[in-house]
C-alpha positions in Angstrom: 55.8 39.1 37.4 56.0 38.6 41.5 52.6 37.9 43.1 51.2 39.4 46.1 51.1 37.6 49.3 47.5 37.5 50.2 48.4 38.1 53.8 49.9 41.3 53.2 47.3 44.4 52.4 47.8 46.9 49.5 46.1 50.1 47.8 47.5 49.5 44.7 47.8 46.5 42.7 48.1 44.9 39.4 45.9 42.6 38.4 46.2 39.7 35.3 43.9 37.2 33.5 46.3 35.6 31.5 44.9 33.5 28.4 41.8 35.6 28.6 38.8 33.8 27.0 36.9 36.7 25.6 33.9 35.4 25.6 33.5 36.2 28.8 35.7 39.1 29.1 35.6 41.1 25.6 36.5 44.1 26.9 38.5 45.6 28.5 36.6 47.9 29.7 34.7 44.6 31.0 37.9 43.5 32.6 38.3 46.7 34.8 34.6 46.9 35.7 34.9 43.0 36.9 37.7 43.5 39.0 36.4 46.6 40.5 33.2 45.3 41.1 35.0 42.5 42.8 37.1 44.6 45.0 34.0 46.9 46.0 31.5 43.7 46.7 33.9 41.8 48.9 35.2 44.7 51.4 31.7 46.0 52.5 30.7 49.6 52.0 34.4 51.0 53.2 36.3 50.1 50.3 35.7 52.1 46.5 38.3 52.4 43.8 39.6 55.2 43.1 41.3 55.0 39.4 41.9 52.4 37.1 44.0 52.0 34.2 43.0 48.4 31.7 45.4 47.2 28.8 45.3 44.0 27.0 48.1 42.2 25.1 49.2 39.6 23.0 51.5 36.6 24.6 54.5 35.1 22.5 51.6 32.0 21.3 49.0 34.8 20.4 46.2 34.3 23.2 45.2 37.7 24.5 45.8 38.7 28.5 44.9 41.8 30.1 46.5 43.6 32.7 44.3 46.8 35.2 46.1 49.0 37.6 44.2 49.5 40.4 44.7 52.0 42.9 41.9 51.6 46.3 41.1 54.2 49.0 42.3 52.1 51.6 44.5 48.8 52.1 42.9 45.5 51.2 44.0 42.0 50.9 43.5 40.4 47.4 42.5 36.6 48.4 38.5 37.2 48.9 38.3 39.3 45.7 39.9 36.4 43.9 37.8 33.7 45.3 35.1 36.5 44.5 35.9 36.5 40.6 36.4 32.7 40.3 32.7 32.0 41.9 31.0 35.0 39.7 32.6 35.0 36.6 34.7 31.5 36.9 37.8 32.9 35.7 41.5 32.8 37.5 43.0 35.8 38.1 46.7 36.8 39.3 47.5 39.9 41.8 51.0 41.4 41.8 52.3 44.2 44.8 54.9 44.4 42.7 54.4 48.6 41.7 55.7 50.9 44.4 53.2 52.8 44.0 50.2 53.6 40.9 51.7 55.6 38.7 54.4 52.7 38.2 51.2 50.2 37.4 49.7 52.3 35.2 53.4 52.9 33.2 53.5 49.2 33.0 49.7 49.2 31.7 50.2 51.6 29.0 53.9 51.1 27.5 52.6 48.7 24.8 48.9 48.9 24.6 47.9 52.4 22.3 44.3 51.1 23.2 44.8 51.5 27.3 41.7 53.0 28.8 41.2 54.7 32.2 38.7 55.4 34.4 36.2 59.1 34.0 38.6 60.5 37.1 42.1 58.8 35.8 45.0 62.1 36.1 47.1 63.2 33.4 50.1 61.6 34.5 52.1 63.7 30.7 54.5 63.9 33.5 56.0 61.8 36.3 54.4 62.4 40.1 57.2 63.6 42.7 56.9 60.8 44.5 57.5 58.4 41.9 61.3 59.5 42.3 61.4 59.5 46.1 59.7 55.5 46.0 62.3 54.2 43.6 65.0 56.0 45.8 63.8 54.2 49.2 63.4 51.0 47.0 66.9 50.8 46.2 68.3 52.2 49.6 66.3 49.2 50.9 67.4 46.7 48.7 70.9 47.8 48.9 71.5 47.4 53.1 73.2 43.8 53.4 72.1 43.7 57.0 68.2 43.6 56.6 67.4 40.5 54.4 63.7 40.9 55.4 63.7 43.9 53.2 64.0 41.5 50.2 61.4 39.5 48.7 61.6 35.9 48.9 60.8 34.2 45.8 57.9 31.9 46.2 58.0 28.1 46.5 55.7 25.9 44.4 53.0 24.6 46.3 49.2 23.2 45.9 47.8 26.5 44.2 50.6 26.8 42.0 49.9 22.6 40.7 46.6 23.4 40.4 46.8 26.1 37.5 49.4 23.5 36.2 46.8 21.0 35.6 44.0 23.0 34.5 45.8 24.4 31.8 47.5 21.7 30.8 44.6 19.2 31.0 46.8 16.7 33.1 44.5 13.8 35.1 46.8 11.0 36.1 49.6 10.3 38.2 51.6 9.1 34.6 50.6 12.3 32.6 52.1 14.2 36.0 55.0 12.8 36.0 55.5 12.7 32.3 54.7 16.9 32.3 57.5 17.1 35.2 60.1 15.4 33.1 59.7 17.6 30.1 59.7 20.5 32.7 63.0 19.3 33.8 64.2 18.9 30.2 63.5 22.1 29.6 65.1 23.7 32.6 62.0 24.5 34.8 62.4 22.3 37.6 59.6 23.6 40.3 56.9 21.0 39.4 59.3 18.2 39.5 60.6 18.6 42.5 57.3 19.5 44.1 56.8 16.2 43.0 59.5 14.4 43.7 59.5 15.7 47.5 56.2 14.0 48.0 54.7 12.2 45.3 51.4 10.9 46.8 51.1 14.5 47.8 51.2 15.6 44.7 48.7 13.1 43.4 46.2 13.9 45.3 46.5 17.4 45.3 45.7 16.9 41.6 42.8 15.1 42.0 41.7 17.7 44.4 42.2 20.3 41.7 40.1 18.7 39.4 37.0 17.8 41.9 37.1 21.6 42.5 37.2 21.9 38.9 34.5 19.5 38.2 32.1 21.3 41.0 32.0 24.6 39.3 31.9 23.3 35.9 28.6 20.6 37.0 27.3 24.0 39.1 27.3 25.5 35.7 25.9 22.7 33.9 22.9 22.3 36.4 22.1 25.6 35.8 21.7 25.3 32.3 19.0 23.9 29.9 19.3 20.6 27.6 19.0 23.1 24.3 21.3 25.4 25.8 23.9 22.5 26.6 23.4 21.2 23.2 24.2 24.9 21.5 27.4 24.9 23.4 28.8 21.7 22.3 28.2 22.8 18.9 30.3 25.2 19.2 33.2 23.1 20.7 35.0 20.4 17.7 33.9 17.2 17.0 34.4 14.0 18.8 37.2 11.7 18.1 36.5 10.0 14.9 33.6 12.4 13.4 35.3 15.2 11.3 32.4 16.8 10.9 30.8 13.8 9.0 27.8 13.2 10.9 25.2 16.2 10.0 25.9 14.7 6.2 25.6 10.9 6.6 22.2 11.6 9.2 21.1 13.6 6.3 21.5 10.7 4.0 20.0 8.3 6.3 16.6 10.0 6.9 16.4 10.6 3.2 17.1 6.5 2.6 14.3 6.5 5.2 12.0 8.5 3.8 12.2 10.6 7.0 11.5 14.7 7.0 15.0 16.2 8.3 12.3 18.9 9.7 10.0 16.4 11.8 12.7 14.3 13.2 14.5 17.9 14.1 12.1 19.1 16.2 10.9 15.8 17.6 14.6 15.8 19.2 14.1 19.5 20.1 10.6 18.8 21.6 11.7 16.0 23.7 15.1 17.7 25.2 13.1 21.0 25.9 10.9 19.4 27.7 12.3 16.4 29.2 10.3 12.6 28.8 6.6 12.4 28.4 3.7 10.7 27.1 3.8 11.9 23.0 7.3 13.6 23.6 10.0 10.3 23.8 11.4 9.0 19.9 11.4 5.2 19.3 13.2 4.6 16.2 12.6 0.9 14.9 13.9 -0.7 11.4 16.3 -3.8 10.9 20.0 -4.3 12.0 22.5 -1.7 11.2 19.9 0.3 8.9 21.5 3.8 11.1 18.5 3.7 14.2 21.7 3.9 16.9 24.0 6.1 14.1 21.3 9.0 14.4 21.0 9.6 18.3 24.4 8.5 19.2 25.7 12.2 19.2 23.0 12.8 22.3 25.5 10.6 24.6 28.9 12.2 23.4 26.9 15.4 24.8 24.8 14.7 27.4 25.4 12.3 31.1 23.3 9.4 29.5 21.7 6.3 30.9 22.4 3.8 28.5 20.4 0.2 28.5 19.8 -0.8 32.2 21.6 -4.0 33.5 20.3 -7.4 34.1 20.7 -7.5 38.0 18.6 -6.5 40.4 19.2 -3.2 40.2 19.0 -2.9 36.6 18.1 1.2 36.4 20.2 2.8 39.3 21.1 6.3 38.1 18.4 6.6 35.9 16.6 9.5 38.1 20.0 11.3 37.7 21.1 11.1 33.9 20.1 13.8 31.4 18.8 11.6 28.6 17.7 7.9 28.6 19.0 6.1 25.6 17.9 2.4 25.4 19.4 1.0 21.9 18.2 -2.5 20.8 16.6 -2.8 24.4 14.8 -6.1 25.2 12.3 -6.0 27.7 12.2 -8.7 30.3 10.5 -9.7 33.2 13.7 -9.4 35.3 14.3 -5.7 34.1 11.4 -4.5 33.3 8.4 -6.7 35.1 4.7 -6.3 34.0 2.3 -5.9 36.3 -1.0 -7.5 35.1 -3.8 -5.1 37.2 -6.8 -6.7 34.9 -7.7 -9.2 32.9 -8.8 -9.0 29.3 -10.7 -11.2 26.9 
């Protein structure tokens, strides 16, 4: 698929969220109604849609991606309405110029899908519009002159935006893993990431790490927004760490009952303390001898949460402690250089 240049201004385009997570999008009638909200709340009052046409589809690997025409009542550059989508909805987007005009998007929407839907004021296009002809006959007259190369379209070089999908996707985070991912590009035939690369290494390097601060801002903007409880219900729904394999629930089971523990009490005395955050009555203190399970059965908390874990022995033993989630202090020792006490009376 070629992708619109965000300097040029269309009425009709074709947009793609490829790998679509449908948890957010399950529709698509969700799809359409996001990117048509998105083109109507980011070119004032002026610009509406006119008609839509939404499919979704299966790639080669079996991920679903959807595809909406989208025909406008005036021109409009696309690069506002994707920052728009990525801010709102945190999704990435793609928007292709590509159709010469809508009734070749919405052919391309429906060849495949027998579920395509269209907007309430969508028209019967049982037959082909007149002009459909006359736009694929100045297309080719176009392409065909030898002596106007501007009339051809310039594939696009690989730059910064292009590296940044790159490493989202494929989870890269160092300079080796970069360069590693480039070779196996190359081995494969695909040579654009190595030789973005290879041009200007450093470049590249940081223009990754760039990729995933911007990544890391929306994700802890999202996070902040969120409470303990309903951080917690979303890592359960993600696998387990390294190592667990889905052992813990049992063997924390077993340890309460070698404990003589109610699963029920120490349940909602976890609940009660991450709903509503450190307290007189509200923090847990587990005591008992060495390697009896105390750490075993709160250790999960710090795979999930940004914990402060025992504060160090220097002078500034508990910097970062006003910005963690959860304070976990396992087999802490209290002494005067850590944790001073302050003696305000006497007692006999």
């Amino acid at each position: 698929m070629t992708f619109a240049s965000p300097r040029n201004a269309r009425s009709v385009y074709l947009v793609t969220y490829s790998q679509a997570n449908l948890e957010i999008v399950p529709s698509r009638t969700d799809f359409a109604t996001l990117v048509k909200d998105a083109f109507e709340n980011t070119g004032g009052h002026n610009t509406l849609v006119q008609q839509w046409c939404c499919c979704r589809e299966k790639h080669q690997d079996g991920n679903p991606h959807y595809h909406v025409a989208i025909k406008l009542n005036m021109q409009r550059r696309w690069s506002s309405v994707r920052k728009y989508i990525v801010e709102k909805y945190n999704i990435q987007v793609n928007f292709s110029d590509a159709p010469g005009n809508y009734y070749e998007a919405w052919k391309y929407c429906s060849k495949s899908d027998a579920e395509v839907i269209t907007s309430a004021n969508h028209p019967d296009f049982s037959r082909a519009p007149r002009t459909t002809a006359a736009t694929s006959q100045k297309r080719a007259a176009a392409n065909s002159k030898p002596d106007a190369p501007s009339s051809r379209k310039r594939q696009k070089a690989f730059d910064a935006l292009d590296l940044h999908h790159v490493v989202i996707k494929n989870n890269i985070k160092t300079k080796t893993e970069l360069l590693r991912f480039a070779s196996k590009q190359m081995e494969e035939g695909r040579t654009d990431v190595a030789l973005y690369v290879l041009n200007n290494t450093p470049r590249a390097v940081k223009a990754m790490q760039t990729c995933w601060e911007m990544f890391d801002v929306v994700e802890n903007e999202k996070r902040e927004s969120q409470s303990r409880l309903q951080i917690l219900e979303e890592a359960r729904k993600k696998k387990c760490v390294s190592g667990c394999d889905g052992e813990w629930k049992r063997l924390a089971s077993q340890t309460l009952e070698r404990n003589n523990c109610s699963k029920n009490e120490f349940r909602d005395a976890v609940k009660n303390a991450l709903s509503k955050g450190r307290g007189k009555g509200r923090n847990i203190l587990i005591t008992g001898p060495a390697n009896c399970g105390k750490a075993f059965m709160l250790k999960p908390l710090c795979d999930v949460f940004d914990a402060f874990v025992n504060p160090a022995s220097g002078t500034f033993a508990w910097v970062r402690v006003e910005e963690a989630e959860i304070i976990f202090l396992n087999d802490f020792r209290r002494s005067e250089r850590i944790l001073p006490w302050q003696r305000h009376a006497s007692f006999t």
